[in-house]
C-alpha positions as CSV (number, residue, x, y, z in Angstrom):
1,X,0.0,0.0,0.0
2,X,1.7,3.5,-1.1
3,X,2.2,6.5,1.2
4,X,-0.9,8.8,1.0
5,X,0.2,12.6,-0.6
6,X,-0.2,13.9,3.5
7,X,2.5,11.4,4.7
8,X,5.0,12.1,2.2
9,X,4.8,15.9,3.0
10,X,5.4,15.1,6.6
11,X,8.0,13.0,6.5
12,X,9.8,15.8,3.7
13,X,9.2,17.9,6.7
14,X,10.8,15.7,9.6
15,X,13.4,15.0,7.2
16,X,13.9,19.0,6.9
17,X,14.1,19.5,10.2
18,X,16.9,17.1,11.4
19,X,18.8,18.2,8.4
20,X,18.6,21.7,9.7
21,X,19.3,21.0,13.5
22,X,22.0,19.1,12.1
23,X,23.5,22.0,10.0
24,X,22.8,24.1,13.3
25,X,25.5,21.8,15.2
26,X,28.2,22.3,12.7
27,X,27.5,25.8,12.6
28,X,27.9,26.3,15.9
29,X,31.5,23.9,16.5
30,X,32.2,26.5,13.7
31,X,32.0,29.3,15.8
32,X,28.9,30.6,14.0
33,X,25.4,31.2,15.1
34,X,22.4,28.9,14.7
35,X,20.2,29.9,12.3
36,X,17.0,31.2,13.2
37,X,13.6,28.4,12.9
38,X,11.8,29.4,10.2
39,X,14.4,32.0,8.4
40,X,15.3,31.2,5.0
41,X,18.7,29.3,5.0
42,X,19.8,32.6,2.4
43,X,19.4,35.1,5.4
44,X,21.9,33.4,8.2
45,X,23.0,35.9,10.8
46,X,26.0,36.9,10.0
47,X,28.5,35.0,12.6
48,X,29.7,36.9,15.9
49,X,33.8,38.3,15.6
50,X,35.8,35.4,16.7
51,X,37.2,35.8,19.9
52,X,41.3,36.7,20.2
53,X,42.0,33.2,20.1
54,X,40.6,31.4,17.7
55,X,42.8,28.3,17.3
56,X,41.0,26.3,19.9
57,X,39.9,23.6,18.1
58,X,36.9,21.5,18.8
59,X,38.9,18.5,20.5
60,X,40.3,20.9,22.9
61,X,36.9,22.2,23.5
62,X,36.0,18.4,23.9
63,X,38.9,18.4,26.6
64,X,37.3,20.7,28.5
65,X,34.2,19.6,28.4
66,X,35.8,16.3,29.4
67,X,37.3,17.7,32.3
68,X,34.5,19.8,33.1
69,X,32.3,16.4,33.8
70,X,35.0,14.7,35.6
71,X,34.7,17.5,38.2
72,X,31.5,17.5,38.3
73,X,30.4,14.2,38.2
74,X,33.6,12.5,39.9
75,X,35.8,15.1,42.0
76,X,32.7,16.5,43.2
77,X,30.9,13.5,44.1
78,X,33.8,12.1,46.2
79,X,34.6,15.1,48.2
80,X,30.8,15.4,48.6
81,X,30.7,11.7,50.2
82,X,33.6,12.6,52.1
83,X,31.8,15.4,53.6
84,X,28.5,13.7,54.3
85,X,30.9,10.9,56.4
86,X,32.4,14.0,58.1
87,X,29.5,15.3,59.2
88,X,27.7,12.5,60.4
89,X,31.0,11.8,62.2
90,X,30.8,15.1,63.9
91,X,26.9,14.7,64.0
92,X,27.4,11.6,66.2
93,X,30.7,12.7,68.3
94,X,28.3,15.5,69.5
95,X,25.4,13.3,70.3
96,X,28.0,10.5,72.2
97,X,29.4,13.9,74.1
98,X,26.0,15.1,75.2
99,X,24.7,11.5,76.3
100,X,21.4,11.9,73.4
101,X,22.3,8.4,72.7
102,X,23.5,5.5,74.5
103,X,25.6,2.4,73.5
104,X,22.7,0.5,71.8
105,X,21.3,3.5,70.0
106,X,24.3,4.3,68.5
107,X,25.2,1.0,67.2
108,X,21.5,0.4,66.2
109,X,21.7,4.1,64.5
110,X,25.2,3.0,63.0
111,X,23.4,0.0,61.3
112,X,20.5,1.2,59.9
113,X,22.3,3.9,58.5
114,X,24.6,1.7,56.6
115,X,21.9,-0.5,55.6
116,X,20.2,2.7,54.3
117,X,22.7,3.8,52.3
118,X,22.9,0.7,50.5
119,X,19.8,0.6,49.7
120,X,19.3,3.7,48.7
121,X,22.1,3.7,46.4
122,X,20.5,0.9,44.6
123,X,18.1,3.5,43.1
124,X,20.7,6.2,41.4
125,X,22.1,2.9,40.0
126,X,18.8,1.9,38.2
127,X,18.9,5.7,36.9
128,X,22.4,4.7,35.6
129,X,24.9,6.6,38.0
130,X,26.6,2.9,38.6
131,X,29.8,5.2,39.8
132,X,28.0,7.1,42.4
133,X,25.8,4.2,43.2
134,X,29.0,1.6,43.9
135,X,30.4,4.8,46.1
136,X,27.7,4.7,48.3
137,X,27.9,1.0,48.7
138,X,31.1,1.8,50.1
139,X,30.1,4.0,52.7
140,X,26.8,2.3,53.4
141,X,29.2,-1.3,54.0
142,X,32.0,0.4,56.0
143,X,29.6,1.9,58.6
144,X,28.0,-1.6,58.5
145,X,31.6,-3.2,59.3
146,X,32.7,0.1,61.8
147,X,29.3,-0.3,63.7
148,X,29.6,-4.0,64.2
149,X,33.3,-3.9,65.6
150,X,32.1,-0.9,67.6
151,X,29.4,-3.6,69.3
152,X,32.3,-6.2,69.9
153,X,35.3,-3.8,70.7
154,X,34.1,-0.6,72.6
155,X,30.7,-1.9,74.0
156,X,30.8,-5.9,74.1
157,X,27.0,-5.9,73.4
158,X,27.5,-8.5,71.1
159,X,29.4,-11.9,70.9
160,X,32.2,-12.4,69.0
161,X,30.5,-14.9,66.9
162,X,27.4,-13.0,66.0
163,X,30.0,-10.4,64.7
164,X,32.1,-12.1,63.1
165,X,28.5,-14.2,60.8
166,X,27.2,-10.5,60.5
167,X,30.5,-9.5,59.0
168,X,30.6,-12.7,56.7
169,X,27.0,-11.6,55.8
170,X,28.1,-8.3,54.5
171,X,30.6,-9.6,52.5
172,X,28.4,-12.1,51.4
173,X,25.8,-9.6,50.4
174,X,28.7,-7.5,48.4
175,X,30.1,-10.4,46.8
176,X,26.7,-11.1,45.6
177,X,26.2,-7.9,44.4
178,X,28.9,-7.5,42.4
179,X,28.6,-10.8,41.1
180,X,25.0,-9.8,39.8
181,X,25.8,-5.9,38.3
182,X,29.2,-7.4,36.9
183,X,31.1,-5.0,39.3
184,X,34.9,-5.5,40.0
185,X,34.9,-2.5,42.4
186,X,32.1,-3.8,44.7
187,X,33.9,-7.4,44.4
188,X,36.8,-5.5,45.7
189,X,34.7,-3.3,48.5
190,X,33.5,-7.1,49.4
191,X,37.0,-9.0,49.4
192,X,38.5,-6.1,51.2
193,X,35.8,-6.0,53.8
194,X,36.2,-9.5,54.4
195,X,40.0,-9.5,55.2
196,X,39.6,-6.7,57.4
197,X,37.4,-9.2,59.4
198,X,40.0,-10.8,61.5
199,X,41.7,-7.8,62.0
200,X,38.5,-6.0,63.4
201,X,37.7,-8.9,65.5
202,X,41.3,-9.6,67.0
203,X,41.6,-10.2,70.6
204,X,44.9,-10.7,70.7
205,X,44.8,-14.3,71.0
206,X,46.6,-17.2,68.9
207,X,43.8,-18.8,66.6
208,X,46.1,-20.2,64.1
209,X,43.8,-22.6,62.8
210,X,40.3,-20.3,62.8
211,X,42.7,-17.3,60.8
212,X,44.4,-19.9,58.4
213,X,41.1,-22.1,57.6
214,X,39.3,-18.4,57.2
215,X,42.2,-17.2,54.8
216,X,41.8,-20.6,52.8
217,X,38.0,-20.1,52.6
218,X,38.2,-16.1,51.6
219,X,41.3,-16.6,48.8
220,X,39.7,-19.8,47.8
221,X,36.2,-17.8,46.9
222,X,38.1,-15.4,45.1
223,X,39.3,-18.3,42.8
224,X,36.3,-19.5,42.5
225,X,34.9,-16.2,41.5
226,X,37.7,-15.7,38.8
227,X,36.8,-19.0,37.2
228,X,33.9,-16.8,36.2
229,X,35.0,-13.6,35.9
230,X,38.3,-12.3,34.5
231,X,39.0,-10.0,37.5
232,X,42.7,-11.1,38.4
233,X,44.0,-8.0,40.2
234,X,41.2,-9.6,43.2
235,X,43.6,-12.4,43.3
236,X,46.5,-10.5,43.7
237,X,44.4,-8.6,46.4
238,X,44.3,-11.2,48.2
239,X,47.6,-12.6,48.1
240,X,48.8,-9.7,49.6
241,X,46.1,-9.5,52.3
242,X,46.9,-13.4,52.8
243,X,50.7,-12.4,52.9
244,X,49.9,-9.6,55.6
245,X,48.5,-12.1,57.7
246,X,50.8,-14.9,57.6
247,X,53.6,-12.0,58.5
248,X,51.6,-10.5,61.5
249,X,50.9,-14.1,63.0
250,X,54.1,-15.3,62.3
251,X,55.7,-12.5,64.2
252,X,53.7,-12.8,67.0
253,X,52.9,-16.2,67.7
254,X,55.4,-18.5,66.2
255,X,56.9,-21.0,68.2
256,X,59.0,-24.1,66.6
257,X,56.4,-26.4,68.4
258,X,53.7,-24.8,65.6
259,X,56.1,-26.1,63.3
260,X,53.6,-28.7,61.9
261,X,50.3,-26.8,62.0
262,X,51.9,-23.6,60.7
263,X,53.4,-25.5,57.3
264,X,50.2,-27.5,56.6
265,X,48.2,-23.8,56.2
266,X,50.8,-22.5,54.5
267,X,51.1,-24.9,52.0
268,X,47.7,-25.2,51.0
269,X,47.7,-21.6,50.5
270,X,50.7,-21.3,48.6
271,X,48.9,-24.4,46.4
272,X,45.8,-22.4,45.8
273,X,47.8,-19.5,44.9
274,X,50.6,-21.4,42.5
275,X,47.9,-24.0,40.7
276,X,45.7,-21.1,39.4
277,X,47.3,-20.1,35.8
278,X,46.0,-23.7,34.9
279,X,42.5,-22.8,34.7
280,X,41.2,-22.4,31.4
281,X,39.2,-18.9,31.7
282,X,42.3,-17.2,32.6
283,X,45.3,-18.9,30.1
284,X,45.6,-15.8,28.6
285,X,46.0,-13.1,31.2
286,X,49.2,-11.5,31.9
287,X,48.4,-11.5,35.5
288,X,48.3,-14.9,36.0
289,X,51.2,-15.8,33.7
290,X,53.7,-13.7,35.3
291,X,53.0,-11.6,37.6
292,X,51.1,-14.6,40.3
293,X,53.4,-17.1,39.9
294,X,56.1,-15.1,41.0
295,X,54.5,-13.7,43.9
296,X,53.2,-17.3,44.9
297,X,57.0,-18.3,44.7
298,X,58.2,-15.2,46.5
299,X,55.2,-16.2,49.3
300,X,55.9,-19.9,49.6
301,X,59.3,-19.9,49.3
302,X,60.3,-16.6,52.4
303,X,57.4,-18.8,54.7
304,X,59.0,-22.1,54.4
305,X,62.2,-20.6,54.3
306,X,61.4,-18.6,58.1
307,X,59.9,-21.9,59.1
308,X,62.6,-23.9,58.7
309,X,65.4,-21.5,60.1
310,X,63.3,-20.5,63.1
311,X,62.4,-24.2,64.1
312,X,65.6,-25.5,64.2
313,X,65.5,-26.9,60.9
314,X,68.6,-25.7,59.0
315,X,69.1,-28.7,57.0
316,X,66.1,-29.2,55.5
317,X,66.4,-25.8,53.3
318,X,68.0,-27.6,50.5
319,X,65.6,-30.2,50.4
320,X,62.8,-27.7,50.1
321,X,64.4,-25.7,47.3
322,X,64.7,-29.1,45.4
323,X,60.9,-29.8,46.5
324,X,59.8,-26.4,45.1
325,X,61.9,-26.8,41.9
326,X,60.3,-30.2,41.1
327,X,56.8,-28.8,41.9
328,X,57.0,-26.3,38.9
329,X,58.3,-28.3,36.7
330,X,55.5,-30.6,37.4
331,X,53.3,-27.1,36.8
332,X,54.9,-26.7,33.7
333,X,53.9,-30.4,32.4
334,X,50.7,-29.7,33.5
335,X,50.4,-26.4,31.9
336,X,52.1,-28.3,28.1
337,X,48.7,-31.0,28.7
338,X,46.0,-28.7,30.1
339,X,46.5,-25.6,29.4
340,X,49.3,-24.5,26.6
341,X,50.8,-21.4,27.8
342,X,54.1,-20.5,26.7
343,X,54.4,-17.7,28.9
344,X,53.5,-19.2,32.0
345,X,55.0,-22.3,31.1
346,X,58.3,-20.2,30.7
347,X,57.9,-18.6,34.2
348,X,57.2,-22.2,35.7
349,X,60.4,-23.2,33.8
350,X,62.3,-19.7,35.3
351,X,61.4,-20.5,38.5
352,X,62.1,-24.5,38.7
353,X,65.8,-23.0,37.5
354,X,66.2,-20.7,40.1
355,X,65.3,-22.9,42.7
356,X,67.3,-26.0,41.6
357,X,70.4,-23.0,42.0
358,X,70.1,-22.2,45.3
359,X,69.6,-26.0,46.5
360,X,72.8,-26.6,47.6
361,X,73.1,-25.4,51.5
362,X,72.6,-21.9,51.8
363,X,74.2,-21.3,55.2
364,X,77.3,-22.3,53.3
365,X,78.0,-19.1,51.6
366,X,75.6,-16.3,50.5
367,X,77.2,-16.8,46.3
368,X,74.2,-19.2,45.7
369,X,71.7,-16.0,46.6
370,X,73.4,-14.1,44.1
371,X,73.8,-17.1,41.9
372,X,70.4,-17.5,42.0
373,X,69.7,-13.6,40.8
374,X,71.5,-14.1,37.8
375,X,69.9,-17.3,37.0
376,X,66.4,-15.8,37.4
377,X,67.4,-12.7,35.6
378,X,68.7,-14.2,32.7
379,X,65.8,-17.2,32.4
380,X,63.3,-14.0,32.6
381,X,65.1,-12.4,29.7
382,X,65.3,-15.4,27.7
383,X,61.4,-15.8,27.8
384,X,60.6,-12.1,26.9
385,X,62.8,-12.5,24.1
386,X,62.0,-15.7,22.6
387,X,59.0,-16.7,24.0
388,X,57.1,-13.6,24.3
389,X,57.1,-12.1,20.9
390,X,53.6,-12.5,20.3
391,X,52.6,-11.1,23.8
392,X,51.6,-7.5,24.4
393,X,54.5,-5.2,24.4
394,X,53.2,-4.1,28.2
395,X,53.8,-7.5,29.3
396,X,57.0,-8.2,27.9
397,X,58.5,-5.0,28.6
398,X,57.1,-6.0,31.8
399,X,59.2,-9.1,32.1
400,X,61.8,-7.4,30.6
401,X,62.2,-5.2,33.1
402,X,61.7,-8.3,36.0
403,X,64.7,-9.8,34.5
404,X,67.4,-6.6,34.4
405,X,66.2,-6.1,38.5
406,X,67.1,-9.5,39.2
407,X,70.1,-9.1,37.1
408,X,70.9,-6.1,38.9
409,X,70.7,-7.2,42.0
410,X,72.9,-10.3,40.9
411,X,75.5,-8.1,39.6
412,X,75.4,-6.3,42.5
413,X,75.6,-9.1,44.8
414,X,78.7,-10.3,42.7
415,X,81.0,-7.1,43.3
416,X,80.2,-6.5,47.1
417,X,80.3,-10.3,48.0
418,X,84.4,-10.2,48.5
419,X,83.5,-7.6,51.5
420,X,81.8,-10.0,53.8
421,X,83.3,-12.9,53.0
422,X,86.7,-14.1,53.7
423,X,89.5,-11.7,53.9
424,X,92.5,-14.2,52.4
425,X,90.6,-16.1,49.9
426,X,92.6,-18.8,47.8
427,X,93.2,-16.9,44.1
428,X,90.8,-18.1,41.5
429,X,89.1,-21.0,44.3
430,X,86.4,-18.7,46.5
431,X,83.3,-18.1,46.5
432,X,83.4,-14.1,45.0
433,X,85.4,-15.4,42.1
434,X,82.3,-18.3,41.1
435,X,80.1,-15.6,42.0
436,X,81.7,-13.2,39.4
437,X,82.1,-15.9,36.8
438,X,78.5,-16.1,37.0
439,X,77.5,-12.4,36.4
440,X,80.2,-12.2,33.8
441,X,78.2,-15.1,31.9
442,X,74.8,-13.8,32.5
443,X,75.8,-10.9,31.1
444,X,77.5,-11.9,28.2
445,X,74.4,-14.1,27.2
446,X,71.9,-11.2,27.7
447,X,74.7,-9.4,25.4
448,X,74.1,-12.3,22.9
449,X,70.5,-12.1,23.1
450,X,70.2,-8.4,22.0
451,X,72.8,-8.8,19.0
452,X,70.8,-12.1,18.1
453,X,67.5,-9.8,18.4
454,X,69.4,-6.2,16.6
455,X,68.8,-4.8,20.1
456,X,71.6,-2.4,20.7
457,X,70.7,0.0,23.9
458,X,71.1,-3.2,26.7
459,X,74.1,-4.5,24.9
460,X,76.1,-1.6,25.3
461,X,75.1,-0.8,28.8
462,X,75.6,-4.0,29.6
463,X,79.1,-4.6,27.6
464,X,80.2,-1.5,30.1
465,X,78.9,-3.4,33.6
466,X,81.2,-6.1,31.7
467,X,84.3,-4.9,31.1
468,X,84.3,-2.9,34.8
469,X,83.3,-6.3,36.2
470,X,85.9,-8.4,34.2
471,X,88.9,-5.6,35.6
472,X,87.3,-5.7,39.1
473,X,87.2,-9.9,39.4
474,X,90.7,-9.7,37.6
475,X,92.0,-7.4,40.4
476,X,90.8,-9.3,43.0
477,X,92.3,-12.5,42.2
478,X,95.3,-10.4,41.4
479,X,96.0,-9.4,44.9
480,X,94.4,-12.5,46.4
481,X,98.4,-13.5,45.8
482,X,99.7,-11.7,48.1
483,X,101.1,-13.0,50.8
484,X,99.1,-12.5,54.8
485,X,102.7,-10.8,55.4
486,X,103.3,-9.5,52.0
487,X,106.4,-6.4,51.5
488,X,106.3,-4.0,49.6
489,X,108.1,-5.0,46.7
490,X,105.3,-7.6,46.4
491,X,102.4,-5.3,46.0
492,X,104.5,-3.5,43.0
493,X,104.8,-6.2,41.4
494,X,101.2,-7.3,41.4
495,X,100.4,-3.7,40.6
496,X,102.5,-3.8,37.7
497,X,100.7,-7.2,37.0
498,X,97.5,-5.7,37.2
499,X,98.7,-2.6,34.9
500,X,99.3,-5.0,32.2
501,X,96.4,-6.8,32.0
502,X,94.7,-3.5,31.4
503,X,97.1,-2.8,28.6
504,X,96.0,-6.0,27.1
505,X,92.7,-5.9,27.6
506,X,91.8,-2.5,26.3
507,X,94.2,-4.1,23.7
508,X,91.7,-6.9,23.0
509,X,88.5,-4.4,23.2
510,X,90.0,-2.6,20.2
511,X,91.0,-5.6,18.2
512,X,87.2,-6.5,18.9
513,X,85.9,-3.4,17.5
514,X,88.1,-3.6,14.5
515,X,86.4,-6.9,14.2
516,X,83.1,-6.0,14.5
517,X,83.2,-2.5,12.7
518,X,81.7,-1.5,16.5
519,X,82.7,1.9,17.5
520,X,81.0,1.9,20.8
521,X,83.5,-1.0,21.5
522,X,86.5,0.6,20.0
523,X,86.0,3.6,22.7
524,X,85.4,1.4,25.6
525,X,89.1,0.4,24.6
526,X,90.7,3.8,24.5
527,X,88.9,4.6,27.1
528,X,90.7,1.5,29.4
529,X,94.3,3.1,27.5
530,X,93.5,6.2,28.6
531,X,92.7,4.7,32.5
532,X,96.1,2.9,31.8
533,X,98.4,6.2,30.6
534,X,97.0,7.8,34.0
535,X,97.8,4.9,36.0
536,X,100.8,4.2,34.7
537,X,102.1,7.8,34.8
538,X,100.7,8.9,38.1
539,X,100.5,5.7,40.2
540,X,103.0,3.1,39.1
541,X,105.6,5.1,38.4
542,X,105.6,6.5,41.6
543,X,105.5,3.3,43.6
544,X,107.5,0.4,40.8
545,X,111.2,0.1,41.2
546,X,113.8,1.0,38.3
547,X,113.2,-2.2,36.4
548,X,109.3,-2.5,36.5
549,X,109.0,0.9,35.1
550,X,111.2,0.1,32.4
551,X,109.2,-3.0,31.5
552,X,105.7,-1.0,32.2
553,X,106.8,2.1,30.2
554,X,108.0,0.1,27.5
555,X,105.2,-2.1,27.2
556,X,102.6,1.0,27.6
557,X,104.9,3.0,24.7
558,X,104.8,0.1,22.4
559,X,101.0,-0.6,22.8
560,X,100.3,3.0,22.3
561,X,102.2,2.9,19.2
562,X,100.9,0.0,17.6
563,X,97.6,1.4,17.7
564,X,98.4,4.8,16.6
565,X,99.8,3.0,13.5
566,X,96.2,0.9,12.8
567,X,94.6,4.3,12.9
568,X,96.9,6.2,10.6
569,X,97.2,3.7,8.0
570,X,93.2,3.3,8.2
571,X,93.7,-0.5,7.3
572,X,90.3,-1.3,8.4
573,X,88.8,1.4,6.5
574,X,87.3,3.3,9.4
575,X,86.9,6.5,7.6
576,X,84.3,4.9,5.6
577,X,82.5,3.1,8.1
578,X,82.3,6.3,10.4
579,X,80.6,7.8,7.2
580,X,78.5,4.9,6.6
581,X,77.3,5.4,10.6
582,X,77.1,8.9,10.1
């Protein structure tokens, strides 16, 4: 059936209209005025003079605007929450002062306030102010939780158990909540009011087994929760609350009799922690393929680690590195057949490495610490190198930088372990010299890595932290001959010894960067010349007898030489490569 004469006109005419409001919005991003309704499109008022500057352009207008709602509709609402708590704070202190209310009207008041506000905030949600209605959650549940330790702590008008289920009904109600609305904030409001819990209710008392069996219960529905939801930082959240509590309790009420209890809890909560990056919902989050399984580690391995040193139990260290190292690789099997990860199979692998390192007795020398560093550092680079390329840049830079911390603290461990160690090691057989064989190879692979990759910032920092380490170790074991009673003539010579090798090994950094057509090598090798002229000139020749300074001078002069001559002659052709890397 056709469109009567009638309807066609009107719907010319709605048509008309929303072309002209539309033309009416560009006019006026343009800086023009609307036109009139009803004035002929021909007789447009003339546009206003354009203010002094008129290069703001319509996305900085859209930043303002932008920032103009965030004030109003965020800054402002928090600060105005803030203020309604402050005044009902005040509002109450001057009711408690005056005696209007006593004990069990305030904590009745306290409650039905709290309930109130979370009901009420229910309704600005339905209107679609989800922000403001999850902040008034918040304040509506902690006066709930404040009120109820109020009627335990201050007034004991209500038994610790009826609390502590009131509390666990809260949090029950909030994990609901945000299990319904899809709301990570409320399930963090919830999971953060029930860890606080235990710490509301504390009497001071050891209840190893009710806080432990309650930690196990609280981190084990927030795994449940992420089986469901992809919410991970919750799980972090509650590793570190977890963490928290296993630190206060251990420093308060350890004793090596708890040995047994203490490690059972402990365990399962490391389990529940470590086992997660095998569930299926969650194989692809960064969260849970790096970041948890380190922290796990970190958490289960410092627990066990205090347990067994503060119970006596020394000797069973090693055998609980080599239990943790097999327990990842069996994660990383698991993880092959369940759950093909490479990134978290590549931590599991990182970690089963490190631990295996520092399995041998620990309380023998603190090299397998640093040992262990290195190990860690350079497995960690190795996976955001070659088994991260298809990840996110955030998370392997993230791993990236993981792995130059640990390698940091590695290399630092290397250089300052000679100070606390012996002070007459046996040259080239100690424990600083395996140490600094280690972070000499870590770093040469890392080296090897970024040349393999055409990475060239890391490499060159890290062929400097090379080169000092390399004259640093070689020193060392240098002096490490001299005799307990050593004279004087014996310190020249090892200085003079020492001298040398630096003449040879700037020597060799130049020959390398010959080689390589490397410049930035080439001037790490003057460089160590240069260090070798003013040691030679203002040290040695002070301190080295008539025949020493013959030989170093001589030596120096002929080195010097040598390489003046490969520059002149250009036989390399360096000219032309310094053109070519111009």
């Amino acid at each position: 059936m056709e469109d009567s004469p009638e309807n066609l006109a009107e719907q010319l005419l709605l048509l008309r209209k929303r072309v002209e409001a539309l033309e009416d919005e560009i006019a006026t991003l343009r800086g023009q005025r609307a036109v009139q309704p009803g004035m002929p499109r021909t007789q447009a008022v003339p546009p206003p003079a354009r203010p002094a500057r008129s290069g703001v352009s319509s996305s900085v207008l859209k930043e303002r605007q932008n920032l103009e709602s965030r004030l109003g509709s965020q800054i402002f609402n928090r600060v105005g929450v803030l203020a309604l708590l402050i005044g009902a704070a005040w509002a109450l202190k001057l009711a408690i002062d005056n005696q209007w209310i006593g004990p069990a009207g305030r904590i009745l008041a306290g409650l039905i306030a709290g309930a109130g506000i979370v009901v009420w905030s229910e309704r600005f949600r339905s209107k679609g102010f989800r922000v403001f209605s999850y902040s008034l959650k918040a304040v509506g549940t902690g006066v709930l939780y404040l009120s109820l330790w109020a009627s335990f702590q201050l007034y004991h008008l209500l038994p610790e158990g009826v609390v502590f289920a009131a509390m666990l009904a809260v949090t029950a109600w909030n994990a609901w909540m945000a299990w319904a609305q899809d709301a990570e904030l409320l399930a963090a409001y919830a999971l953060a009011g029930g860890f606080a819990t235990p710490g509301l209710l504390s009497t001071g008392q050891n209840h190893v087994v009710f806080l432990f069996s309650y930690l196990i219960v609280l981190s084990g529905s927030v795994v449940v929760l992420l089986a469901f939801k992809v919410w991970p930082r919750l799980l972090l959240g509650a590793l570190a609350m977890s963490s928290i509590y296993t630190i206060a309790w251990y420093t308060r009420f350890f004793t090596p009799d708890q040995f047994g209890v203490a490690s059972f809890f402990t365990l399962v909560l490391f389990l529940l922690f470590a086992m997660l990056p095998l569930v299926q919902s969650l194989e692809e989050n960064g969260v849970l393929s790096v970041w948890l399984p380190l922290a796990a580690s970190a958490y289960g391995s410092l627990t066990f680690y205090s347990l067994l040193q503060d119970s006596g139990r020394h000797g069973w260290l090693s055998w609980g590195a080599v239990a943790l190292a097999a327990l990842y690789l069996l994660l990383m099997r698991l993880q092959i057949r369940l759950r093909p990860n490479a990134v978290s199979e590549a931590i599991h692998l990182s970690l089963a490495i490190v631990f295996l390192t520092i399995a041998i007795p620990l309380k023998a020398s603190g090299r397998w610490i640093t040992i262990g560093w290195l190990a860690e550092g350079v497995s960690l680079y190795w996976i955001a190198a070659e088994k991260m390329k298809r990840q996110a840049a955030g998370l392997q830079s993230s791993v990236r930088w993981l792995s130059l911390g640990a390698l940091a603290l590695g290399y630092v461990g290397a250089i300052t372990l000679p100070w606390w160690t012996s002070s007459s090691p046996v040259p080239f057989a100690n424990a600083a010299f395996v140490a600094e064989i280690c972070a000499i190879a870590a770093l040469a692979v890392v080296i090897w890595i970024d040349l393999k990759r055409g990475q060239m910032q890391i490499p060159a920092i890290s062929s400097v932290a090379l080169n000092l380490l390399i004259l640093v170790t070689v020193r060392r074991e240098i002096f490490a001959f001299l005799p307990v009673r050593g004279t004087l003539d014996d310190s020249i010579a090892l200085e003079f010894t020492f001298s040398a090798f630096m003449m040879l090994h700037g020597a060799a950094l130049l020959a390398i960067g010959f080689w390589k057509r490397t410049a930035f090598v080439r001037w790490q090798g003057l460089v160590l010349l240069v260090a070798t002229i003013g040691k030679v000139f203002l040290y040695d020749m002070r301190s080295l007898s008539q025949g020493y300074r013959v030989l170093s001078f001589i030596g120096l002069g002929a080195l010097l030489m040598a390489v003046s001559f490969v520059y002149q002659k250009d036989w390399l052709g360096l000219k032309a490569v310094s053109r070519s890397e111009e």
